[in-house]
C-alpha positions in Angstrom: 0.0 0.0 0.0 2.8 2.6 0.9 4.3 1.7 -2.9 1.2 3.0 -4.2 0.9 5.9 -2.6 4.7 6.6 -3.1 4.2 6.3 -6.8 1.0 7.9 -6.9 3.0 11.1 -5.3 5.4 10.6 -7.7 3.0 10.8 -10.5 0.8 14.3 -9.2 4.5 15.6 -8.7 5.7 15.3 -12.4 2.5 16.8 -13.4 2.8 19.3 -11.3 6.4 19.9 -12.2 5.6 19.8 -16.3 2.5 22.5 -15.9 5.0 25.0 -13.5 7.2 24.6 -16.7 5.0 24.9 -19.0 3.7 28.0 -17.2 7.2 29.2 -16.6 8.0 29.2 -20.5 4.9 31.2 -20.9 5.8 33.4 -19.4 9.2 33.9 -20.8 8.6 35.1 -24.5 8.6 38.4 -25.3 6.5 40.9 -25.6 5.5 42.9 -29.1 5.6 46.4 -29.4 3.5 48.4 -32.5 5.1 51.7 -33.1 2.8 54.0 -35.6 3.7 57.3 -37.0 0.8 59.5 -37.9 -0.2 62.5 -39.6 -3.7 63.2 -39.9 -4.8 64.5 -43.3 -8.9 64.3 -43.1 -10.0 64.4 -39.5 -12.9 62.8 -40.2 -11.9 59.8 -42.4 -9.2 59.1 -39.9 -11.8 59.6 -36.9 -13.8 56.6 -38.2 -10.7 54.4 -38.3 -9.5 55.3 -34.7 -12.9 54.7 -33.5 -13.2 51.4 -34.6 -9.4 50.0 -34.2 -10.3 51.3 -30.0 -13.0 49.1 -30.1 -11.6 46.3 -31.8 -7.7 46.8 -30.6 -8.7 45.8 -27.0 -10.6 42.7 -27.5 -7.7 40.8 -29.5 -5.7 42.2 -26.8 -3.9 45.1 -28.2 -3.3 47.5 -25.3 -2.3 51.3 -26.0 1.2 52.6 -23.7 1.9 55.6 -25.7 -0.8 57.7 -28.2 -0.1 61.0 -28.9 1.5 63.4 -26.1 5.0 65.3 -26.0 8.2 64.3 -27.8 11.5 64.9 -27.6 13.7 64.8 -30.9 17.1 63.4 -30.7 17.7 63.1 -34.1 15.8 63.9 -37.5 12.4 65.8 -38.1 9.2 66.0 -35.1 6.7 63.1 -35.6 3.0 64.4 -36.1 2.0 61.6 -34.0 3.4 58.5 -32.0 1.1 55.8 -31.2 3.0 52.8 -29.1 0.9 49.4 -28.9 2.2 46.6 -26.3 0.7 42.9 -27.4 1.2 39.8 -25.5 3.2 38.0 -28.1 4.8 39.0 -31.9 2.0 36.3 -33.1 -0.9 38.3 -31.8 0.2 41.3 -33.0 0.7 39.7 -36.5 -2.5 38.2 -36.3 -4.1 41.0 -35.6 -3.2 43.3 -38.4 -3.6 40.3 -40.7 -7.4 40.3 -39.6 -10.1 40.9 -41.5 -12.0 43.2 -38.8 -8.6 45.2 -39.1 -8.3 45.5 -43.0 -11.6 46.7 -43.4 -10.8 49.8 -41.2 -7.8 50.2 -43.2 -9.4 52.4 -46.4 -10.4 55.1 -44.1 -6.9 54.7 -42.2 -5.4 55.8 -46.0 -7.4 58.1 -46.4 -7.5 60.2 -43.7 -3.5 59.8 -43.2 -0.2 59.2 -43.7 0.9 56.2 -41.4 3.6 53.9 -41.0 3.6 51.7 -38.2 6.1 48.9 -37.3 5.6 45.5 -35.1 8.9 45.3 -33.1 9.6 41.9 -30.4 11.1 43.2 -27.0 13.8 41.6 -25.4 12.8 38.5 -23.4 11.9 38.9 -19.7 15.0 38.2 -17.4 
């Protein structure tokens, strides 16, 4: 009977063991950062598109760090307008702007702008 229970602690402690790792390398990969330069050509075109990407930005979980505010210029001309986007992962980012709900704000994004935006992988957590 102790044999049992011996390997039936063994058992719940490599489980255990393989979900903390699993969890663990989760938690390692890095972090995706979208960085959008923008300057606004037709208020109201671009208005529609900012409207729906902050509706639709959240829920595939897109979250704003930087949009807009004061900048400093160390080198080169003054952005119109930074826009910083964190993302869990590089893949959800991607997957993201590859999404249909996304490309069909994208006309108005063109129209009402010039924009270039970037998805950039941080540096993995230490």
């Amino acid at each position: 009977m102790k044999v049992q229970h011996a390997i039936t602690l063994a058992i719940i402690s490599c489980a255990a063991g393989a979900a903390l790792v699993q969890s663990l390398h989760a938690q390692t990969k890095p972090h995706a950062y979208v960085i959008a330069e923008t300057e606004v050509t037709d208020p109201a075109s671009f208005g529609k598109y900012a409207q729906g990407t902050g509706v639709i930005l959240p829920q595939a979980g897109g979250r704003f760090t930087v949009n807009g505010g004061r900048t400093f210029v160390i080198n080169g001309t003054t952005p119109k307008r930074i826009a910083v986007i964190e993302w869990e992962t590089f893949e959800r980012a991607q997957a993201f702007y590859e999404s249909e709900a996304y490309k069909k704000l994208t006309p108005d994004r063109d129209k009402g702008s010039n924009f270039r935006a970037f998805v950039v992988e941080g540096l993995p957590p230490k």
